[in-house]
N, C-alpha and C positions, 0 to 999 in steps of 0.2 A: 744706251739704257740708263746710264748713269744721269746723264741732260733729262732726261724722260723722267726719273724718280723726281727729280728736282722741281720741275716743273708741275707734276702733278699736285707735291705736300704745295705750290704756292696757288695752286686753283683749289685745292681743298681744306684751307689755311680755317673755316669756320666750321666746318664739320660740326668740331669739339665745340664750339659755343665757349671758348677762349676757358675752358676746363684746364689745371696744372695738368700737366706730362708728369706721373708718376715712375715710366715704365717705357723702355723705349724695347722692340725686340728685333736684329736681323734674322731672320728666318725664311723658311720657306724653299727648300732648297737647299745650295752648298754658297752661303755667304764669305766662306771662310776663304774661296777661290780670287776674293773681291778684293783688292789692292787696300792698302789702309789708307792711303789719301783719298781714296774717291767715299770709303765709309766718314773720313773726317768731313768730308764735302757735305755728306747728307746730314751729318750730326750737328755741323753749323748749321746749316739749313733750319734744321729743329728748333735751335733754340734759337734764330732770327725769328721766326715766324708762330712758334707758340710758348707757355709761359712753361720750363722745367725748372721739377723741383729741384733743388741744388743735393737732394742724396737718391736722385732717378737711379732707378736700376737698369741698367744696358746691360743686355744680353747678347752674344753672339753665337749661331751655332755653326759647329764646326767638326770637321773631318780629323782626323787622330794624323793623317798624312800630310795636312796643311801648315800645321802646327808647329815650324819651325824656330825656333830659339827669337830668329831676326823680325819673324811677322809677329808673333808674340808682344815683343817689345812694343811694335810700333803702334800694335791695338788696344796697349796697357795706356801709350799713350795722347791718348788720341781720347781716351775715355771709355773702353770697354772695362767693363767691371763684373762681367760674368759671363760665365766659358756653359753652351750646353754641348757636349762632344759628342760624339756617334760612334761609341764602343762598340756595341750590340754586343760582344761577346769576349771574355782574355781566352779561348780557346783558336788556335789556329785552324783548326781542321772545321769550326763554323765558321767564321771567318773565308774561309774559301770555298766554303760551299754558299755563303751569302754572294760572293763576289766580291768581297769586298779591297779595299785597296792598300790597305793598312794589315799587319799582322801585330800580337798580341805585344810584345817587346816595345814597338814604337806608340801601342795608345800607353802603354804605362810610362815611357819618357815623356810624353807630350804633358799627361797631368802633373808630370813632378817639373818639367820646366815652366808649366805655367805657373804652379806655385811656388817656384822659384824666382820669381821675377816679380810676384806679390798677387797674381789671380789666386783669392783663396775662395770668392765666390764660386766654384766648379757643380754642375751636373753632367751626370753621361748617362748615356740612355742602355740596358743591357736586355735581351730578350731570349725568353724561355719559349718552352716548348718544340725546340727546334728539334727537325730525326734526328734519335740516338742520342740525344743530351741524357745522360744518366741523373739520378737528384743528387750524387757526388760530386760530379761534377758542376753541377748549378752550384752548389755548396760553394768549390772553390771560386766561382766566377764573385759569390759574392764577398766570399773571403778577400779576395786580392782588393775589390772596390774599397774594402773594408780597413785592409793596409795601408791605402793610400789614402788614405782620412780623406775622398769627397764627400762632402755634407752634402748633397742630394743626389738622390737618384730616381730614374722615369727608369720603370720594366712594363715593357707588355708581353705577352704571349704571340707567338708566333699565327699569324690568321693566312690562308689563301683566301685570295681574291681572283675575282673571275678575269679573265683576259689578260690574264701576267703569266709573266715566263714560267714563275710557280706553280702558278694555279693551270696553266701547260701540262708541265712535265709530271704532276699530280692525276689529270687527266690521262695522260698517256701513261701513267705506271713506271714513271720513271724515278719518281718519289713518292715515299710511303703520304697518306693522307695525315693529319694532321690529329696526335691523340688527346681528345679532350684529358682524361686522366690523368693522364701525367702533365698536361698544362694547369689543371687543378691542383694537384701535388704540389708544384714547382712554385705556383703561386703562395701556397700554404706555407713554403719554408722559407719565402720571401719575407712573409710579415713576420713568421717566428725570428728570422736569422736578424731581420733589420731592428725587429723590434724591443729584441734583447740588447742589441748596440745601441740604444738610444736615440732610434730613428723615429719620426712621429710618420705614420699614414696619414697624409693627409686629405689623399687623393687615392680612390682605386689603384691608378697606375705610378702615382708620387709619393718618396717616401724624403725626407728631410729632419737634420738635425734641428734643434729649437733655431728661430734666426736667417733660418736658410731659406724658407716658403719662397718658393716661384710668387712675384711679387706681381707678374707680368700674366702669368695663368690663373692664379688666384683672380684677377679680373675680369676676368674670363669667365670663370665659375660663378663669381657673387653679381654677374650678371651687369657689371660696366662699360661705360659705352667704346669704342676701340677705333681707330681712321685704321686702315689697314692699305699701303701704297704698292703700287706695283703690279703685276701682269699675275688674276687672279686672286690676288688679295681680299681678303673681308672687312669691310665695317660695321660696326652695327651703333646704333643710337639710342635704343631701349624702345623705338617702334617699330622701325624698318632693320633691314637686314640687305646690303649691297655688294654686289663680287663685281671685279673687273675681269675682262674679257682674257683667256687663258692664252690667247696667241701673240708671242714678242713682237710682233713685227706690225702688224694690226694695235697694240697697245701702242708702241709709240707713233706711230702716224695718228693715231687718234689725240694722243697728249698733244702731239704739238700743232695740232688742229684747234687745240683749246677745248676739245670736247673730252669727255667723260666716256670710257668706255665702258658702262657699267651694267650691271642688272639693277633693277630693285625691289623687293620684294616688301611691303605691308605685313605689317606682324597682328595677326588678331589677338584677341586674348587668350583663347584657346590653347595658340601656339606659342606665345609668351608663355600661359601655364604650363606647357608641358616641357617644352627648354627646362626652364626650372628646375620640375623636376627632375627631368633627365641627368643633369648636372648635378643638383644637389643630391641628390641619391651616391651620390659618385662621391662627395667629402664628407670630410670626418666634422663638419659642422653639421651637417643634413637638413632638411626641412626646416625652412619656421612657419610656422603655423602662427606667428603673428603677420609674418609678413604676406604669406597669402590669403588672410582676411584683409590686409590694408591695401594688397593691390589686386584682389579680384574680389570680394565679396562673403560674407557668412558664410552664402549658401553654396559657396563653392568650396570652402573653410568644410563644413558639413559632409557634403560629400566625400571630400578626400578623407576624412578621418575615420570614417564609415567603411569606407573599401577597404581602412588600412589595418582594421581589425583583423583579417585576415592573414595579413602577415606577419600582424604581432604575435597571434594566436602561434605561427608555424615558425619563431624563435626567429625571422630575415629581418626585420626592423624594431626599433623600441622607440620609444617614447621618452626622453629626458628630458624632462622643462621644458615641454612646447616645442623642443626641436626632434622631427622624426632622422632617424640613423640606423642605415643599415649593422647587422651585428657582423661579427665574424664572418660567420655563415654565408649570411646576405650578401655582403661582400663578391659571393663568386655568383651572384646574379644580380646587380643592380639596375643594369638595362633592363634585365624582364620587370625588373619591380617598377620601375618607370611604367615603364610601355603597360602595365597590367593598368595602371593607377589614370593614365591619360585621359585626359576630357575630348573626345573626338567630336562633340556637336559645339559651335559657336556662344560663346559666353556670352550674354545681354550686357 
């Protein structure tokens, strides 16, 4: 697999149109299971073949159980410079009802040795709404985050999805269905709790100290172009949008065919417009409304600010200097304010 990642960034070496590398991210998965010479492998790789900027942020994510004293070291020095963990939760009794493999003790050792070793860039991902989570206990889950001074954190609410073990045993009544309410609640004390410590929202589901901003997500949002390598992975160019094929074994006999296993999909305007939104609706920059007159038109400038009386009107978005931003409120409905706002017929 590791010859295969290799091979692909050197067939996909122009993507970028020799753009700097701001942002490099291992993901996708459990990267943290991946040897640190074979990540040092891909990170030469990188910067043989495209131009990094000398203060790139690399990120790695990782399991609270991988995270041993000795791998630590070797990914400090190798050039990892930012930890995203996989808390989900300092409660043991979610934790095993997640499955998870770690209990509450070893993710709070794992963040204090990586910041003992000089990882002070850390995020950990925590998530609410799970059965029986009280908002006390949410409290304390973000109290403890809060101890151990990470400057950022990703929480999302707990969803079922169709065709998972979850979304199973939900079926069959073997877990309670999933209560909006109290994942509304849980989220409310979110922005209270973080927001009184100094955390900035910057992102629906990301909250971060000044300095801290996902440098690599934030790309994502402001809608930059991205190579994305490996089995499944996304690129995107700012016209097309490309996935590689999801099956390990099929991806690498295709790499080493020389061929591309990929999809590719043509991005209309349309669907560029409404990405956008969908995205911007979601940070705490929100719409500009200079930028979709410069990259779609007046009359589509018009349109949107027209529809968007409606939810100005109903306190979910305001108007600051030409950039529209969900309020408070909005906040626990951004996707619908999207999807209300969406151009479904083809832009001229």
């Amino acid at each position: 697999m590791i010859d295969a990642l290799v091979r692909e960034l050197e067939l996909r070496k122009n993507y970028l149109n020799e753009e700097i590398i701001h942002t490099i991210y291992f993901g996708g998965g459990t990267p943290s299971i991946v040897p640190a010479k074979d990540i040092d492998r891909l990170l030469k790789k990188i910067h043989q073949l495209f131009e990094v900027d000398s203060a790139v942020e690399v990120t790695l994510e990782a399991n609270p159980d991988d995270l041993n004293k000795e791998y630590l070291q070797a990914i400090y020095q190798i050039g990892i410079n930012r930890l995203s963990i996989g808390v989900q939760s300092f409660l043991d009794r979610d934790l095993e009802w997640m499955n998870r493999a770690h209990h509450k003790n070893e993710a709070i050792d794992c963040i204090r040795r990586a910041q003992d070793i000089g990882i002070e860039n850390i995020s950990i991902d925590l998530i609410y709404g799970t059965p029986g989570l009280t908002d006390q206990e949410w409290k304390q889950n973000i109290q403890i985050a809060l101890e151990l001074e990470v400057p950022h954190i990703s929480s999302y609410a707990l969803t079922v999805e169709t065709k998972t073990a979850l979304g199973n045993w939900v079926e069959k009544g073997k877990v309670k269905p999933m209560d909006e309410e109290q994942s509304a609640s849980q989220f409310e004390i979110l922005m209270e709790e973080l927001g009184a410590n100094g955390f900035d929202h910057y992102e629906i589901s990301n909250f971060a100290k000044p300095g801290y901003y996902s440098k690599h997500n934030s790309s994502y949002w402001e809608g930059k172009k991205y190579l994305g390598i490996g089995p499944a992975a996304h690129s995107f160019n700012k016209t097309s949008r490309q996935w590689n094929i999801a099956n390990n074994p099929k991806y690498i006999d295709s790499i080493f065919r020389d061929e591309l296993p990929m999809q590719v999909e043509q991005l209309k305007l349309n669907d560029r417009f409404n990405e956008y939104l969908m995205v911007s609706f979601r940070t705490s920059k929100g719409v500009d409304a200079h930028y979709l007159e410069d990259e779609f038109g007046s009359a589509v400038l018009a349109t949107f600010e027209n529809a968007a009386k409606e939810f100005i009107a109903n306190s979910w978005i305001e108007n600051k200097n030409g950039f529209y931003k969900t309020t408070t409120s909005g906040k626990l409905m951004a996707d619908k304010i999207a999807a209300e706002l969406f151009i479904t017929e083809e832009i001229e």
